[in-house]
N, C-alpha and C positions, 0 to 999 in steps of 0.2 A: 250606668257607669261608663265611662270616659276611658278607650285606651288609647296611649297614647303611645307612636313609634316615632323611629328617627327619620328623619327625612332622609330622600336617597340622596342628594346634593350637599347639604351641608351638616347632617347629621342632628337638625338641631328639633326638639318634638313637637311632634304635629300627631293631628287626630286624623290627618290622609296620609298617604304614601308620598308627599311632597308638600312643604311649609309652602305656605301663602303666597311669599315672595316667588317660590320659582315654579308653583305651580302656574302664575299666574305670567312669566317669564315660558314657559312650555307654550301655554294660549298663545301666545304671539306670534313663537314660533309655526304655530301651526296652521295659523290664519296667516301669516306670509305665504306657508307654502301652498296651502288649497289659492291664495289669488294669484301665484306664479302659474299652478296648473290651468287656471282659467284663464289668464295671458295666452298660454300655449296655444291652445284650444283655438282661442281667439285669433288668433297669425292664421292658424293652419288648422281650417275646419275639416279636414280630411284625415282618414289613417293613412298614415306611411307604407305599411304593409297594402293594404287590398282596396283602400280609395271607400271605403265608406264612411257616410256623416253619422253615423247614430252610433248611439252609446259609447262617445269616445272618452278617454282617459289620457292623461299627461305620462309618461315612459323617462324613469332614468337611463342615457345613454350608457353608463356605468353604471351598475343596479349599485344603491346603497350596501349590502350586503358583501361586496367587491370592491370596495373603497370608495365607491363616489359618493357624490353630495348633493344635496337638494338647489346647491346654487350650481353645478356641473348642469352640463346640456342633458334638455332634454327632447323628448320627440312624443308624437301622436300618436296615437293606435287605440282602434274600437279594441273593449273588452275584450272579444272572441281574441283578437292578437296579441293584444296583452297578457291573455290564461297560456297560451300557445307556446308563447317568449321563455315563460317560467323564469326564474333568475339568473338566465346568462346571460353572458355580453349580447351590445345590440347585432344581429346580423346573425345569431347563431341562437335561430326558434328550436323552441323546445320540441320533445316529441309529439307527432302531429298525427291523431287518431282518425278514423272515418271520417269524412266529409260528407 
């Protein structure tokens, strides 16, 4: 049996949490933003914080969560400084435990 709910966007029924059209509209979105992070990466193979090349990840300057946006600037940081960062502004890491 087939249940069927309303889509979040348009309300109109689907058998996922988002009809065809804008699930398929979300994909795009989201394959833009993973290739903006790889652009990033690419400019600046280093993190901003500590100068290492490994396991780097792409950093909202304004964390989405704070108003920004995935087209807003962003910057470099290996993981380790990205967990660090937590979701403040950039320039103000998060609580910083043993080293």
């Amino acid at each position: 049996m087939t249940v069927l709910r309303a889509c979040l966007d348009c309300g109109a029924p689907s058998t996922w949490t988002r009809c065809p059209e804008h699930r398929t509209a979300r994909q795009r979105v989201r394959t833009a933003n993973r290739q903006t992070a790889r652009d990033v990466i690419a400019a600046q193979p280093w993190c901003s914080d500590c100068g290492s090349t490994r396991d780097l990840t792409s950093d909202h300057v304004v964390p989405l969560t704070e108003g920004g946006s995935n087209a807003g600037p962003q910057r470099v940081l290996c993981r380790r400084c990205n967990s660090r960062r937590g979701g403040g502004l950039s320039g103000s890491a998060g609580p910083r435990g043993p080293q």
